[in-house]
Each structure stands twice: as structure tokens, then as C-alpha cells.
C-alpha positions as CSV (number, residue, x, y, z in Angstrom):
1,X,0.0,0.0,0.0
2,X,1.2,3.2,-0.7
3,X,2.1,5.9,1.9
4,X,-0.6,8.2,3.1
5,X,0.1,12.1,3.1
6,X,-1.8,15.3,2.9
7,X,-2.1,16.0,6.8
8,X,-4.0,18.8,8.1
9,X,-1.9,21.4,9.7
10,X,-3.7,21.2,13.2
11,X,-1.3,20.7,16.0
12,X,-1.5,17.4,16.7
13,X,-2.0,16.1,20.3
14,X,-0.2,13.2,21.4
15,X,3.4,12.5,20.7
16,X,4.0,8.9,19.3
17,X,7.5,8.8,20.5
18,X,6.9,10.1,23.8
19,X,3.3,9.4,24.6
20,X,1.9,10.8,28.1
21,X,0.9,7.2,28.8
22,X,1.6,3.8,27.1
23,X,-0.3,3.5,23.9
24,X,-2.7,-0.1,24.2
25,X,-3.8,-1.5,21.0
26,X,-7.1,-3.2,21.8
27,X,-6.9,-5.7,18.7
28,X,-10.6,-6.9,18.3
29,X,-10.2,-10.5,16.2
30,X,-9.9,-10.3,12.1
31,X,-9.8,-6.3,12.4
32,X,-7.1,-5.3,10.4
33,X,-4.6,-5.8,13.2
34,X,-1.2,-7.1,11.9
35,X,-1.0,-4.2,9.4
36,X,-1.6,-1.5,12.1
37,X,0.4,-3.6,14.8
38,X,3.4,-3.3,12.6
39,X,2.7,0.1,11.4
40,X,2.4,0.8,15.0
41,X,5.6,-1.0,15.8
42,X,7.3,0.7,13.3
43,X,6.9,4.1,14.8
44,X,8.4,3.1,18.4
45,X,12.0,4.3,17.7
46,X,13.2,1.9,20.9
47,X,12.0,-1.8,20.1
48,X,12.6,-2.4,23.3
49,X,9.7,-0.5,24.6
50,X,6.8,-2.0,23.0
51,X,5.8,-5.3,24.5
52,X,5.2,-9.0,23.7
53,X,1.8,-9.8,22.2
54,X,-1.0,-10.4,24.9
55,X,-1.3,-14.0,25.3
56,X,-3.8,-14.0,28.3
57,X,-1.3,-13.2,31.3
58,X,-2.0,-9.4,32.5
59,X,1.1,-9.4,34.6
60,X,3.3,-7.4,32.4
61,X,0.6,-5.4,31.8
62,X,-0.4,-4.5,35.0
63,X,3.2,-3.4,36.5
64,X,3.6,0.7,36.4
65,X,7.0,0.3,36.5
66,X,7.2,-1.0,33.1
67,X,8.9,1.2,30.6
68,X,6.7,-0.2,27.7
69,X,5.4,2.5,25.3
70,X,3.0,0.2,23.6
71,X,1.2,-2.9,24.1
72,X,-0.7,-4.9,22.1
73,X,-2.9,-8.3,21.1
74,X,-6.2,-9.1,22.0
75,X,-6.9,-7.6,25.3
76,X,-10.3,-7.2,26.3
77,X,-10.9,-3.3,27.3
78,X,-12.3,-4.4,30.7
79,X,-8.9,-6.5,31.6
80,X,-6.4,-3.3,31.0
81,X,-9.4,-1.1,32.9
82,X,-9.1,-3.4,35.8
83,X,-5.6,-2.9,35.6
84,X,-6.2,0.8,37.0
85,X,-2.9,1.7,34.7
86,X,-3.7,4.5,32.5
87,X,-3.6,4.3,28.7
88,X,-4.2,5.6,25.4
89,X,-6.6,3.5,23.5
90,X,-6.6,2.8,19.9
91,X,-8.4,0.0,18.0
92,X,-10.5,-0.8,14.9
93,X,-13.6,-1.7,13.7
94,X,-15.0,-3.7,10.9
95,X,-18.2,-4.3,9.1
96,X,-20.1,-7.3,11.8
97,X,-20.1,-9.6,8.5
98,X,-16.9,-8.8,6.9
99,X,-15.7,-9.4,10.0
100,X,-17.3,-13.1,10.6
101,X,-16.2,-14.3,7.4
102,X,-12.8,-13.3,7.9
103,X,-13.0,-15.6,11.1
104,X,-14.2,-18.5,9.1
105,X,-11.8,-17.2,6.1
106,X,-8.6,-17.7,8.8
107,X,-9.6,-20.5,10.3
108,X,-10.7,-22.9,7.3
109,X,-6.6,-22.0,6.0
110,X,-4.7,-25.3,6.8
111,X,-1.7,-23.1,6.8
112,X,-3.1,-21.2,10.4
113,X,-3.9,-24.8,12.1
114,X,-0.2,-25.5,13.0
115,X,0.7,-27.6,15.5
116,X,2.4,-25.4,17.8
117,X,-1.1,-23.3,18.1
118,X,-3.0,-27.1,18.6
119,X,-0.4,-27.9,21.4
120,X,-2.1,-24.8,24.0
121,X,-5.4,-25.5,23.0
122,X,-7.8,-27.3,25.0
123,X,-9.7,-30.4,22.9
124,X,-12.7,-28.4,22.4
125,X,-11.2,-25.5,21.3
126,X,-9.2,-28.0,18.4
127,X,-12.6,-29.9,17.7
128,X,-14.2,-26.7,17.1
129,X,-10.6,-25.6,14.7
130,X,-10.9,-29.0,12.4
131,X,-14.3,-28.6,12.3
132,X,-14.0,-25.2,10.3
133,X,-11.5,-26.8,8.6
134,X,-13.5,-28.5,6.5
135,X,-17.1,-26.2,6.7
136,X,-18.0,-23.8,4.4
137,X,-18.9,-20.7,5.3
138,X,-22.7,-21.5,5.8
139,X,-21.8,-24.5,8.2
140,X,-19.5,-22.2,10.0
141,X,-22.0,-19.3,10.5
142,X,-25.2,-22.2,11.2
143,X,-23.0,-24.6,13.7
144,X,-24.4,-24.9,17.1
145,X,-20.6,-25.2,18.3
146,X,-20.2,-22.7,21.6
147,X,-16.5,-21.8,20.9
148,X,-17.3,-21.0,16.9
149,X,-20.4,-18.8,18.3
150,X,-18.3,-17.1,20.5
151,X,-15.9,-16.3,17.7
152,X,-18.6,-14.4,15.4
153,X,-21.3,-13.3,18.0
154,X,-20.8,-9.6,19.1
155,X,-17.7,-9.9,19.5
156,X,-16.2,-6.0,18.7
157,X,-19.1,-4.9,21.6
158,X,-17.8,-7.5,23.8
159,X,-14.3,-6.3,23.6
160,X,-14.9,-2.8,23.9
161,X,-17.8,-3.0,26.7
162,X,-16.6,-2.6,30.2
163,X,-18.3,-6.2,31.5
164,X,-19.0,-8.4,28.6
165,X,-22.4,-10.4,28.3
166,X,-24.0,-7.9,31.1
167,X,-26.9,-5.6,31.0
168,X,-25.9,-2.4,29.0
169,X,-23.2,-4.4,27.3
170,X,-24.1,-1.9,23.8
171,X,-24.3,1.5,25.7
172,X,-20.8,1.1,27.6
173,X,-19.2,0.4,24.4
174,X,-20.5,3.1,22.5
175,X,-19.4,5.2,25.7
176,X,-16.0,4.0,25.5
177,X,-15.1,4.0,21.7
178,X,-16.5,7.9,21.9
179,X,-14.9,9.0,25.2
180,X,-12.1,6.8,26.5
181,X,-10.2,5.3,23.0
182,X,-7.9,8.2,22.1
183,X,-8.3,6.8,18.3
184,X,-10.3,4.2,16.2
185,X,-10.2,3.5,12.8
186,X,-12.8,1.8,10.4
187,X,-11.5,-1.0,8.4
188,X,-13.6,-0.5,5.2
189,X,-12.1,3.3,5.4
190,X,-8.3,2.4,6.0
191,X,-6.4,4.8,4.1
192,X,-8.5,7.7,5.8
193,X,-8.1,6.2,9.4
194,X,-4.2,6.5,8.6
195,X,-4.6,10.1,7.6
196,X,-6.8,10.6,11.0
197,X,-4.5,8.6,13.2
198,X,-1.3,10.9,12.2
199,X,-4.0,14.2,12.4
200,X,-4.0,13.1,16.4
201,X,-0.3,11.9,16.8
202,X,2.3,13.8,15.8
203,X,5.5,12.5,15.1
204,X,4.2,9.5,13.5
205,X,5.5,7.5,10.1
206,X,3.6,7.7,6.6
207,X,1.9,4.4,6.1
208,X,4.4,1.7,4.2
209,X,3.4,-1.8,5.8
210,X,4.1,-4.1,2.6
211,X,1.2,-5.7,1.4
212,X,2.4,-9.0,1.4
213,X,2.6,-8.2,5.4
214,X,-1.1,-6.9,5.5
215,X,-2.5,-10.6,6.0
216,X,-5.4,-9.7,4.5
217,X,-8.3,-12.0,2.7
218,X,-8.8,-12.5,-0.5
219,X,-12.1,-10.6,-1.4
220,X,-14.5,-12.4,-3.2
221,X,-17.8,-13.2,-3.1
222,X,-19.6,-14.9,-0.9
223,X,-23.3,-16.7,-0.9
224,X,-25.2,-17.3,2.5
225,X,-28.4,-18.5,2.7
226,X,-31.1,-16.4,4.2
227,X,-31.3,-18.1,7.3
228,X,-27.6,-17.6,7.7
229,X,-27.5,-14.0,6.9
230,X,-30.5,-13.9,9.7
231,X,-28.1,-15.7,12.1
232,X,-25.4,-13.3,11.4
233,X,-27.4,-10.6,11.8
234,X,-29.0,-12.4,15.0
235,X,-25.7,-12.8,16.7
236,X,-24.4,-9.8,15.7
237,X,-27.2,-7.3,16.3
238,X,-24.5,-5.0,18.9
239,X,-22.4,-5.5,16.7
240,X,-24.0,-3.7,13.7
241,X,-25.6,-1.0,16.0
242,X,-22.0,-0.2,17.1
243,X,-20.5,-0.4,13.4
244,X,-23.1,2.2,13.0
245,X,-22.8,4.3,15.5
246,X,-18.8,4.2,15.0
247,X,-18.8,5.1,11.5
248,X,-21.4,8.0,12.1
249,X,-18.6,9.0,14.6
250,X,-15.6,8.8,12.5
251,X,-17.2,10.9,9.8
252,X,-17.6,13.4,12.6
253,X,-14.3,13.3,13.4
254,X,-12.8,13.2,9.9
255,X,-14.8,16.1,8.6
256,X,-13.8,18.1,11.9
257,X,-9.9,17.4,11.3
258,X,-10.0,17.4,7.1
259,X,-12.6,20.1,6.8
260,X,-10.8,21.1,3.1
């Protein structure tokens, strides 16, 4: 992809080199994270200051003393709340059901089941794995499995909410992405979320991830069934309102910092 210019010539607020507080990339599942991780990466001068991926221990994450500038992986915005560490938030979001095929897209690729990844997974977590394997996308989206629901039911609300899977679940995330995440891009807008990011970071690197680093899906076209589409949309109904709601905002913001 080529690099992204044209910034406005509003003072940016935060310094990317030298951020007031660590920068914590909430990295919601098959939302164009290992571009903007390494774009991210890419603009910590000292690559010794931005941490290991989250793989489900908070220790690290939870000691002040660390001299991390950014951390990253697929936190849940709740776990680095609890924390009571203060950060700035950045994330993405994605269109509910570009989103769930991606899931099924990643995990029907034999080349993602290694066995390295099966070795720290429990048995029904690799049942549900071989499983999508071999389904097409309409099995995938209709299976009754619990670990392939929880992989494509709501989950950029849940990861952005500040208790999952409780009452006002929608509202808190709405609150948070508006309030408390110093930046979040859309996915279907890319090239302007770059453009926005550097508007609120100064110091920060043109865009120049290789695309053959982007890890991104193929697009093509994809047939579902009507009842599938209304599962999709039945699991996903947070989901779609917060896409909404997200974009709506975005635009906001965009239009404020690009007004030309």
C-alpha cells in the first residue's frame, strides 16, 4: 500500500514517541490488526519499549514500572481497565459480517492450524478448529458449536464494553469508543483512518506496511443462505448498531480534522 500524506496542519496532540501514557492496542479478532500492529511497531523508535503480544497473562501489563510505550494483542478493554494503569486506546472496527467471514476465512486456512497453536489449545477448542477446517462458510456461521459462536457473536461490543455479556453491554461500548479510546479506525475506510490517526499523533511514520505483510483475505464473493444472513445478523445485532454508531462518529471526526 502506498504511503498516506496530505495531513492537516492542526497541532496534533499526542506524541508517538513520547506518549503521556503507554499506547494499548485493543486488537478486536480479524480487524485489520497485523497491518496497524506493525505500522504501530514501526513508529516506536526503541524496540525495546513495545511489549510481547497479549497471550492471556495481565502481569506485564499490570506493572507501572514497566517502561513499555505500547502494548498490544487481543486484550479485552475491561482486563487493561481493571488494571487501574492509565492508557491511550486505539483499536479498529470492521463491518459485523466482513468481519465473521474473515474468522471462518482464517480458520478454514490449513496453513493457520499448526501444530504449535493445537499444542495450547484445549480439545474443544481443536474440535471446534478441524471442524471449520473442513465447513463452508454457511456451516460455519449455522454450527451450534459454543467456541465458533463465541468467535462471530458480538464480539467488537464485547471487547470494547466494560463487563461483557452484562446488561448495557451496547451502551458502555458506545461510551468507551467515543470517550475513552484516544483513536479508532474503520476498516472498510483504511487509508482515511491513517490520515486521521497521524492528524492526532504527531510525530508518527507515513503508512508503508508491505502488502504482502497486510494478511489480508482475498475478497471475493460470498453466498449465504437467508437463514444464515439472519443468524449473522442475530448474533451480531450490537455488533451492527455499534458499526453504526462508529462510522457516524468517524465521519464526525474526519470532517472536523479534514474540513478542506
Amino acid at each position: 500500500m502506498k504511503a498516506l500524506f496530505n495531513l492537516p496542519q492542526s497541532p496534533a496532540q499526542e506524541d508517538l514517541q513520547n506518549p503521556k501514557c503507554p499506547i494499548a492496542f485493543v486488537h478486536i479478532p480479524k480487524t485489520a490488526g497485523t497491518a496497524f500492529i506493525e505500522y504501530l511497531i514501526g513508529n516506536i523508535a526503541d524496540q525495546s519499549r513495545v511489549a510481547p503480544p497479549f497471550m492471556g497473562d495481565m502481569a506485564m501489563t499490570r506493572d507501572e514500572r514497566s517502561s513499555y510505550q505500547l502494548y498490544w494483542g487481543h486484550y479485552d478493554y475491561f482486563l487493561l481497565k481493571a488494571t487501574g494503569r492509565k492508557f491511550t486506546f486505539v483499536t479498529f472496527l470492521r463491518h459485523p459480517l466482513a468481519r465473521a467471514i474473515s474468522q471462518w476465512k482464517s480458520w478454514s486456512n490449513p496453513s493457520n492450524l499448526t501444530e504449535a497453536w493445537l499444542n495450547v489449545m484445549e480439545p474443544y477448542q481443536v474440535d471446534a478448529l478441524r471442524f471449520s477446517q473442513k465447513a463452508t462458510l454457511e456451516e460455519f456461521i449455522m454450527s451450534p458449536n459454543l467456541y465458533i459462536e463465541g468467535h462471530i457473536r458480538d464480539v467488537q461490543t464485547r471487547y470494547l464494553a466494560d463487563a461483557p455479556d452484562r446488561p448495557g453491554m451496547l451502551d458502555s461500548a458506545k461510551r468507551n469508543l467515543e470517550t475513552v479510546f484516544r483513536f479508532f479506525g474503520i476498516v472498510e475506510r483504511f487509508e482515511d483512518s491513517i490520515r486521521l490517526f497521524r492528524a492526532n499523533f504527531k510525530n508518527s511514520l507515513p503508512y508503508a506496511v508491505p502488502e504482502t505483510r497486510e494478511n489480508r483475505s482475498r475478497e471475493s464473493e460470498v453466498h449465504l443462505s437467508p437463514a444464515a444472513q439472519a443468524r449473522l445478523r442475530a448474533l451480531n445485532s450490537n455488533d451492527f448498531e455499534l458499526y453504526d454508531f462508529g462510522c457516524r462518529l468517524f465521519e464526525k471526526r474526519y470532517r472536523e480534522v479534514f474540513r478542506n
